[in-house]
C-alpha positions in Angstrom: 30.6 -94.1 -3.5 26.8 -94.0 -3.4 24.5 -94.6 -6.4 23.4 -91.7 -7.8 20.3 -93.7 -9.4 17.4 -93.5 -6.5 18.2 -89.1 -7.1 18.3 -89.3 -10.6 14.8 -91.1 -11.0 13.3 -88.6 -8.9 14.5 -85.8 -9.8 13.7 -87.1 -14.1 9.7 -87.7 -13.5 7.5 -84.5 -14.0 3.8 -85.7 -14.0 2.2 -89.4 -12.9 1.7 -92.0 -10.6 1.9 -95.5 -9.6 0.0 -97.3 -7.1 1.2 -100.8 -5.8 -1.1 -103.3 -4.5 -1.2 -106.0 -1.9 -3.8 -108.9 -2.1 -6.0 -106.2 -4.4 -5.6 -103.7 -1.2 -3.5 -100.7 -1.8 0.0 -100.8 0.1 2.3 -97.8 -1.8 1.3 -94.9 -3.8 3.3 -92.5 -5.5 2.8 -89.2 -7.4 4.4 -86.6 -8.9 4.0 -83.1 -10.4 6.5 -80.8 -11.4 9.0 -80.4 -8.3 7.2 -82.3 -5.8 7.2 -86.2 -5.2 4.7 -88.1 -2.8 5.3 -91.3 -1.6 2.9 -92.8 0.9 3.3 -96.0 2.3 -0.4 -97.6 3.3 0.9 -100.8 4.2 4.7 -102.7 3.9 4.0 -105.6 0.9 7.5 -106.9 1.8 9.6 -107.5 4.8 13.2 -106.1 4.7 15.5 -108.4 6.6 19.1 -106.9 8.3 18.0 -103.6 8.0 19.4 -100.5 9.9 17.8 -98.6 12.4 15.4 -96.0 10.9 18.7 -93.1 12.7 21.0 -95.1 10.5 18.6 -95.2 7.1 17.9 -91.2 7.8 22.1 -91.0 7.1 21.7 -92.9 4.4 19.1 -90.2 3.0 21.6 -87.6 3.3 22.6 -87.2 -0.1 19.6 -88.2 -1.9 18.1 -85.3 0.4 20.8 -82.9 -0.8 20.8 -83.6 -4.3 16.9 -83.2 -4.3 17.0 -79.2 -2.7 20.3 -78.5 -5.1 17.6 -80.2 -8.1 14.4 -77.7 -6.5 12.6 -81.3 -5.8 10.5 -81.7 -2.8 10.0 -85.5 -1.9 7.3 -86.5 0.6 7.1 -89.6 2.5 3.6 -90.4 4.4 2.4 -93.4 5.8 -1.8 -93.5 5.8 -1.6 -90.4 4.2 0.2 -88.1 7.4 3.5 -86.6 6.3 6.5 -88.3 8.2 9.6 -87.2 6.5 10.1 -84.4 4.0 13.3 -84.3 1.8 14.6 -81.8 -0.2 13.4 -78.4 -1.4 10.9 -77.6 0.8 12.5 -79.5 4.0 12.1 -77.2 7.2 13.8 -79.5 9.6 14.4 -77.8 13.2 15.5 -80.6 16.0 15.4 -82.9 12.9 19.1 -81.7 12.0 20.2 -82.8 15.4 19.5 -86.5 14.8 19.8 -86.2 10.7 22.5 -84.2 10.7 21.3 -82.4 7.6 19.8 -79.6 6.3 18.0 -81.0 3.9 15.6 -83.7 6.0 12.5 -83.0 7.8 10.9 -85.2 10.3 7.7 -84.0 10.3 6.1 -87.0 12.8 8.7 -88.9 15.1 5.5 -90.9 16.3 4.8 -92.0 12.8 8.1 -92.6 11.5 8.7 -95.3 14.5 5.6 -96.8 13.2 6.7 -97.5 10.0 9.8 -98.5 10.9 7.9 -101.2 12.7 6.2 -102.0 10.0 9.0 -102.8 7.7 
């Protein structure tokens, strides 16, 4: 059974933000206000090893994805400040359910989310 826990912290904040830094350089911002979350990702300040592909961490997303939209919570994730995936609420995905297989997931920039997925 999947944690609940990643869901249930978004879907508790209302208003704020936290920035994370790198070396005194920006690397991951996040802000929220009422329904919508923003999460962009400047720079990676650690390396994840044995991860999935980025297919297989999109299936993964699934549920948080669906209990965002059944919550009304939009969560955006950018890198440099372009939108890459949206989840929840306000996801429009149209050959995104193809690969995702959901409903609920929007990949706004294919481009970009190969990108970051280099990155990390």
């Amino acid at each position: 059974m999947k944690s609940k826990l990643p869901a249930n912290f978004l879907i508790s904040l209302k208003n704020g933000s936290v920035k994370i830094s790198e070396n005194k350089k920006l690397a991951i911002e996040f802000n929220t206000k009422n329904d919508y979350r923003m999460i962009n990702i400047i720079s990676m300040p650690v390396k994840i090893s044995g991860r999935k592909s980025v297919i297989k961490r999109l299936g993964d997303a699934r549920n948080l994805a669906k209990t965002l939209k059944k919550e009304g919570v939009t969560l955006d994730i950018q890198h440099h400040g372009k939108l890459v995936l949206r989840l929840g609420e306000k996801a429009k995905p149209r050959l995104s359910k193809i690969i995702t297989m959901s409903g609920d997931i929007e990949i706004a920039n294919i481009k970009a989310l190969r990108s970051l997925e280099k990155e990390g």
